[in-house]
C-alpha positions as CSV (number, residue, x, y, z in Angstrom):
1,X,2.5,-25.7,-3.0
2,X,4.2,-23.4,-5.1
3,X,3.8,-25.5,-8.5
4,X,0.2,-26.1,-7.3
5,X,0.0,-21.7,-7.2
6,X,1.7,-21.8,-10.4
7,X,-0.4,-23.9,-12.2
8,X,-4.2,-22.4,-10.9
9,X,-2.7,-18.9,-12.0
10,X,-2.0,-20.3,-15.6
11,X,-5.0,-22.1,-15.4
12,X,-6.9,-18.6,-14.8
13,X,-5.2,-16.6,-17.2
14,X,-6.4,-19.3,-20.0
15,X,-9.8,-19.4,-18.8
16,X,-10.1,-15.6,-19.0
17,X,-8.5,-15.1,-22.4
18,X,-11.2,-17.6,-23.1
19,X,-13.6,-15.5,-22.2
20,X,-12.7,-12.6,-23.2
21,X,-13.4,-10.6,-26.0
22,X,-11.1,-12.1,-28.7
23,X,-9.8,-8.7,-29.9
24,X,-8.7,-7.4,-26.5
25,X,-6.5,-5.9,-26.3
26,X,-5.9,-5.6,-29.7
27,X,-3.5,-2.2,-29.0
28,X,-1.3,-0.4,-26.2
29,X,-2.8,-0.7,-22.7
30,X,-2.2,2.2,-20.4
31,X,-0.9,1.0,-16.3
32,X,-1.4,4.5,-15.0
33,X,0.8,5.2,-11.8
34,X,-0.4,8.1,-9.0
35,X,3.0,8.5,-8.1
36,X,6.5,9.7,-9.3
37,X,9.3,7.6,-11.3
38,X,11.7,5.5,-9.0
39,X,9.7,5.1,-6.1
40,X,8.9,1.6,-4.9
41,X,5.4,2.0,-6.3
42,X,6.3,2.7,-9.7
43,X,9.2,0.1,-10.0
44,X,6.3,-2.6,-9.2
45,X,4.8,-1.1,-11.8
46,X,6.7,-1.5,-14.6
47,X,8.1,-4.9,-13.7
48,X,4.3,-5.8,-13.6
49,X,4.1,-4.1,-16.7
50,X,7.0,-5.9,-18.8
51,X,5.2,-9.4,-17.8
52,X,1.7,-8.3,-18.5
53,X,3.4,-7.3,-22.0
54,X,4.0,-10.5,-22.9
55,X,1.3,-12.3,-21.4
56,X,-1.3,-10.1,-23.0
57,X,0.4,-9.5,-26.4
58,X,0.1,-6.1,-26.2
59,X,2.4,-3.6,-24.8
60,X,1.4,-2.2,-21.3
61,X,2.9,1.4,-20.9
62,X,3.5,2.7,-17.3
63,X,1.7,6.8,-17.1
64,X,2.9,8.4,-14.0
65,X,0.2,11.3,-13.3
66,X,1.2,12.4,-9.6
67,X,0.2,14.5,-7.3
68,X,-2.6,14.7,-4.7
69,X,-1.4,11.4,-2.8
70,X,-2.0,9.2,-5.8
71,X,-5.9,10.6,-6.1
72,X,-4.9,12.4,-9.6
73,X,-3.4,9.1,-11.0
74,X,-7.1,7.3,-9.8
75,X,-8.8,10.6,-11.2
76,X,-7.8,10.0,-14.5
77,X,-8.4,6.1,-14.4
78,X,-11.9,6.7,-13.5
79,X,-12.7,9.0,-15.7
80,X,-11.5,7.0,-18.8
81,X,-13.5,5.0,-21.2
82,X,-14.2,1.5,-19.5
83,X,-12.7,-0.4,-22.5
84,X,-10.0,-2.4,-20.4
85,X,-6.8,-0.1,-22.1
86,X,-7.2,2.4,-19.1
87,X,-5.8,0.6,-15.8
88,X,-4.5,1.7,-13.0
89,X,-2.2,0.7,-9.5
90,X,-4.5,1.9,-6.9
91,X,-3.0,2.2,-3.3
92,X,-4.6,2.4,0.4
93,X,-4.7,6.0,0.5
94,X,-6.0,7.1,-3.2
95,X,-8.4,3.8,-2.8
96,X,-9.6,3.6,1.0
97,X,-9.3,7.1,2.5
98,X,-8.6,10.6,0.8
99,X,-11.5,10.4,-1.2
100,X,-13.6,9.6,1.1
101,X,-12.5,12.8,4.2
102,X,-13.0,15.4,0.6
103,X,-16.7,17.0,0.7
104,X,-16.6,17.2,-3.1
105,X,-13.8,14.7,-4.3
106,X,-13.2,14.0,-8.3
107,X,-14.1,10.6,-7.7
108,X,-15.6,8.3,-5.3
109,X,-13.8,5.0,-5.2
110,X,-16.5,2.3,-4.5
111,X,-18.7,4.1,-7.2
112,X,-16.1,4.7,-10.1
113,X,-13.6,2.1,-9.8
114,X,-13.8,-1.7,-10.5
115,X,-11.1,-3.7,-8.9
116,X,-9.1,-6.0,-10.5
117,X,-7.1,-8.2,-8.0
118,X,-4.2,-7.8,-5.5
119,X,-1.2,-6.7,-6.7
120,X,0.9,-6.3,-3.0
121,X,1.2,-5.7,0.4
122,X,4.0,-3.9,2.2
123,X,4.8,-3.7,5.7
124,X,6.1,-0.5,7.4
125,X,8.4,-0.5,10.5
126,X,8.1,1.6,13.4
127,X,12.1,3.3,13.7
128,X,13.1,6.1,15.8
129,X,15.7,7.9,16.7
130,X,19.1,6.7,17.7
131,X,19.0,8.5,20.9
132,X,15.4,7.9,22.4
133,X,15.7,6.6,26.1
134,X,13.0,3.8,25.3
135,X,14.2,0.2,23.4
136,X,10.9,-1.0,23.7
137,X,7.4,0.0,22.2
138,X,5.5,-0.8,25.7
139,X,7.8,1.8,27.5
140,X,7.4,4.2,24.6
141,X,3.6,4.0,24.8
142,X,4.0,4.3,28.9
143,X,5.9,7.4,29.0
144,X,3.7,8.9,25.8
145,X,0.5,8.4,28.7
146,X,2.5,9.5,31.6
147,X,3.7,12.9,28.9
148,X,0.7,13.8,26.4
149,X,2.3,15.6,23.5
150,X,6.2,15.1,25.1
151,X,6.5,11.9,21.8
152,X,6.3,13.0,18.4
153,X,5.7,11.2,14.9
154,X,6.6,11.9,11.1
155,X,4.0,10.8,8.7
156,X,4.2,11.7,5.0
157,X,1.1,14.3,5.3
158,X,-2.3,14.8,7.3
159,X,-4.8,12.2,6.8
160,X,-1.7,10.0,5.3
161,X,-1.9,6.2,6.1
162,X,1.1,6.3,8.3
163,X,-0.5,9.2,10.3
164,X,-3.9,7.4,10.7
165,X,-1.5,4.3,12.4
166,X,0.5,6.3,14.2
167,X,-2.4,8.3,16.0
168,X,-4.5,4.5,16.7
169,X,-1.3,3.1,18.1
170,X,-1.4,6.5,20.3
171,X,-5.5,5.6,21.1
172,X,-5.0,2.0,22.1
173,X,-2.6,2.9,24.6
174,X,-4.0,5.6,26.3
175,X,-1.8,8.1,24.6
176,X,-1.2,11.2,22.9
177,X,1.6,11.8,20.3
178,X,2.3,14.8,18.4
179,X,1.9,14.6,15.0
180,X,4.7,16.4,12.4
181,X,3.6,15.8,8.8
182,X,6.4,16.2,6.2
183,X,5.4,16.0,1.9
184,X,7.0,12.5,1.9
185,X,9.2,9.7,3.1
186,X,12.4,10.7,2.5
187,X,12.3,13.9,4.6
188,X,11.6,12.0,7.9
189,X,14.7,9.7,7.7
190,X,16.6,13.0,8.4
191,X,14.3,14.4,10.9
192,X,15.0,11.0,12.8
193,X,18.3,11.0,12.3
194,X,18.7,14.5,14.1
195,X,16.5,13.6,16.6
196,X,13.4,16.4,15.1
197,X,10.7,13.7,15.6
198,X,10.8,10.6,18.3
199,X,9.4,8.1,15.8
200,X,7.9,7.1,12.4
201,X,7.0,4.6,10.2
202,X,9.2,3.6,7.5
203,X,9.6,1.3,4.9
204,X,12.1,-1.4,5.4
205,X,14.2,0.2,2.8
206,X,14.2,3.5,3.9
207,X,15.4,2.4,7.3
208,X,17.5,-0.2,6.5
209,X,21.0,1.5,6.0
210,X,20.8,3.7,8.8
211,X,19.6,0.7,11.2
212,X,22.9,-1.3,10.0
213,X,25.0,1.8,10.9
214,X,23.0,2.2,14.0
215,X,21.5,5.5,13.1
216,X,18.3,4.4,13.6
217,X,16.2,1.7,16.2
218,X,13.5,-0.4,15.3
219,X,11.1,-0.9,17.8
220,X,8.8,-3.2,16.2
221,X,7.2,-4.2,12.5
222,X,3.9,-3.1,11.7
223,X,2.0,-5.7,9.7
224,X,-0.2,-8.9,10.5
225,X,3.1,-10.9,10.4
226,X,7.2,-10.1,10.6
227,X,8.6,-8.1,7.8
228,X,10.5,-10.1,5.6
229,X,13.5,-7.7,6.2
230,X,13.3,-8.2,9.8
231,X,12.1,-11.3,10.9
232,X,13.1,-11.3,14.2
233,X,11.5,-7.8,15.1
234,X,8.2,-8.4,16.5
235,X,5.0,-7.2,15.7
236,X,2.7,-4.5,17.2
237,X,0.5,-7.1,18.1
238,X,2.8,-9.5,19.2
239,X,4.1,-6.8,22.1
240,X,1.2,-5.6,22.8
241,X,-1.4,-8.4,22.5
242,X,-3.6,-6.1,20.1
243,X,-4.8,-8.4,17.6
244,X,-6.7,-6.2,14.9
245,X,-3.8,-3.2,14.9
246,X,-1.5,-3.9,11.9
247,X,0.5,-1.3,10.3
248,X,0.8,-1.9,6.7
249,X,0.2,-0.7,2.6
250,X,-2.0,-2.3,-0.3
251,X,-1.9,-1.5,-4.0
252,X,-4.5,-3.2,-6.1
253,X,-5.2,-3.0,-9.8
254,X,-8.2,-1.2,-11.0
255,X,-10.3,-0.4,-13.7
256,X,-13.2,2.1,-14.5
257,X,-16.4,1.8,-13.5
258,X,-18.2,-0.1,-15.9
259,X,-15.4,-1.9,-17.6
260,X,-16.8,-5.4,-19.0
261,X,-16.3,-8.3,-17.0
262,X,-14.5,-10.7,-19.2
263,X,-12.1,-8.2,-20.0
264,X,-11.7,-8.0,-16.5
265,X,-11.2,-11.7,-15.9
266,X,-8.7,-11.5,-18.4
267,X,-6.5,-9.2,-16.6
268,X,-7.4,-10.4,-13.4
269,X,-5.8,-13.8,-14.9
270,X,-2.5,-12.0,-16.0
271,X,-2.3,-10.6,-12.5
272,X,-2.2,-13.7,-11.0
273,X,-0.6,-15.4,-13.9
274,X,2.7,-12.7,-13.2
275,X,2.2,-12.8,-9.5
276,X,2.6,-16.6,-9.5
277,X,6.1,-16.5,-10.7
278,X,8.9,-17.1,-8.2
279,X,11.2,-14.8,-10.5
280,X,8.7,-12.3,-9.6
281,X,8.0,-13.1,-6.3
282,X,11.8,-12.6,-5.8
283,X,12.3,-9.5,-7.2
284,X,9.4,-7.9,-5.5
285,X,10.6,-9.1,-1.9
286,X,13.5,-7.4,-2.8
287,X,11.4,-4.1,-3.2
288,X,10.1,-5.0,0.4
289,X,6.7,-6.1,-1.5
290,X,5.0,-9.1,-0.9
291,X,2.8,-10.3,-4.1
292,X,-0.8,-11.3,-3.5
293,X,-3.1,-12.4,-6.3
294,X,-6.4,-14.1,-5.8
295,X,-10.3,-13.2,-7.6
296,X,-11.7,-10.0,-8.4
297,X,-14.7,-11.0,-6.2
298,X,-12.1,-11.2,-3.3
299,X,-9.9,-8.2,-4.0
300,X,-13.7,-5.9,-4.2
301,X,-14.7,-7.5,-1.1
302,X,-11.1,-7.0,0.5
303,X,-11.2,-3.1,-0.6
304,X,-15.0,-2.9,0.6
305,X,-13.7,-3.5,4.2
306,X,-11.0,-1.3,3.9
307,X,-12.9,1.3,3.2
308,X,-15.0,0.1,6.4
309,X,-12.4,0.2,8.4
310,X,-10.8,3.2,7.2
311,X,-14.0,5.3,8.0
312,X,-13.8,4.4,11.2
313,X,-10.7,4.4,12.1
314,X,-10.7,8.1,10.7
315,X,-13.7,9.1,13.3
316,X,-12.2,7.5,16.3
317,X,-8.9,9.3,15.8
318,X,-10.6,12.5,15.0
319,X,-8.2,12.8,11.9
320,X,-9.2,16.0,9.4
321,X,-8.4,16.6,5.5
322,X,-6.8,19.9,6.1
């Protein structure tokens, strides 16, 4: 299956340089990067960006612009000239949800962004802290009914992707949490560890240390399916038999507005061409990433319902931009 993968990816990648217009890119393309140097997001980045170098001939140059939850990286991307040398790594909240709680935001996905394809998926994990009374996620959500506001969570900011999960998990059960936003990640492994906040999602690699030590509990994974780094901790779902909850990131490659589309079925083909490597593969599962790949036409449509979802999600929690 893997060879078969292997060898439609390649097969892609040909048929778009094909296509394409002969001379792109015939200079430096720019992988612009909403976020800050060392983070998981920007190490994808530039391993992403070292294949697509030699793949497209051209050197791709990671530009991290951050700030503003990724938006300001995404800002910049769709503001640039739609020639295919302005890219960027689009994730759930600069792509699905900020934009789109902002009266007057810079951009607006859906109407100045043209996706590329699927870069990853990543799966959070719902930890708390070492002394909560509860080991499993049903009890947790029993006693949050039986106490409104007694169980609080860390997300990395209001209107933050981890928050938005966080407070539907709280809705399908009946419950209410109290949220405590902090600027990031790494502030809320600390908060945990003290016992500041009851629970939060993490990524595996935040908690992963502190769980081996026993610092930290998991009490279940968050996406569609097992993380990888904890195969046997069940899902949301799986405990609590709610199918369509799944608690997990996207990034996805994009574009500007406009950009044309054989230059984008030329990088959409060096996605998947990268993507299909087991190298690759392997050293983004070490990042807790799990490569995805596939058609432009598919990663639009994928995004499209995101947004869907994302909108409402946003109304039935009552969640505010502050």
């Amino acid at each position: 299956m893997l060879r078969l993968f292997v060898a439609v990816a390649v097969a892609l990648f040909a048929c778009g340089s094909a296509t394409a217009q002969i001379s792109y890119p015939d200079r430096p393309v720019r992988l612009i990067v909403g976020f800050a140097p060392g983070g998981a997001t920007d190490v994808a980045a530039r391993l992403l960006a070292a294949d697509l170098t030699k793949l497209l001939k051209q050197q791709v140059v990671v530009e991290n612009k951050v700030g503003g939850a990724g938006m300001i990286g995404m800002d910049a991307v769709a503001k640039a000239k739609p020639d295919g040398y302005t890219v960027g790594l689009a994730g759930v909240g600069a792509t699905a949800i900020t934009p789109y709680l902002d009266p007057n935001p810079s951009y607006i996905p859906t109407r100045d962004l043209d996706v590329v394809g699927k870069f990853y998926t990543a799966d959070f994990v719902l930890a708390a802290r070492p002394d909560l009374p509860q080991k499993r996620l049903k009890d947790l959500l029993a006693y949050a009914k039986a106490n409104p506001g007694k169980v609080t969570f860390g997300s990395v900011g209001v209107a933050s992707l981890n928050q938005i999960h966080h407070e539907e998990l709280a809705r399908l059960g009946g419950a209410k949490m109290l949220h405590i936003p902090y600027p990031g990640e790494a502030p809320i492994v600390p908060a945990l560890l003290t016992s500041q906040i009851d629970i939060a999602y993490l990524t595996p690699q935040a908690a992963d240390a502190f769980v081996r030590e026993g610092k930290l509990k998991l009490l279940a994974s968050g996406g569609p399916q097992r993380s990888l780094s904890y195969p046997d901790l069940p899902t949301v779902a799986e405990q609590t038999g709610w199918q369509d909850y799944a608690s997990y990131s996207w990034t996805v490659l994009v574009v500007p507005k406009g950009t044309p589309a054989d230059i984008i079925t030329k990088l959409n083909g060096a996605l998947n061409a990268v993507v299909a490597q087991p190298a690759f593969r392997a050293r983004m599962e070490k990042l807790g990433l799990t490569v995805a790949g596939g058609t432009a036409a598919q990663a639009q449509a994928f995004v499209a319902d995101e947004v869907a979802k994302f909108r409402e999600l946003v109304k039935l929690n009552g969640i505010k931009r502050e």
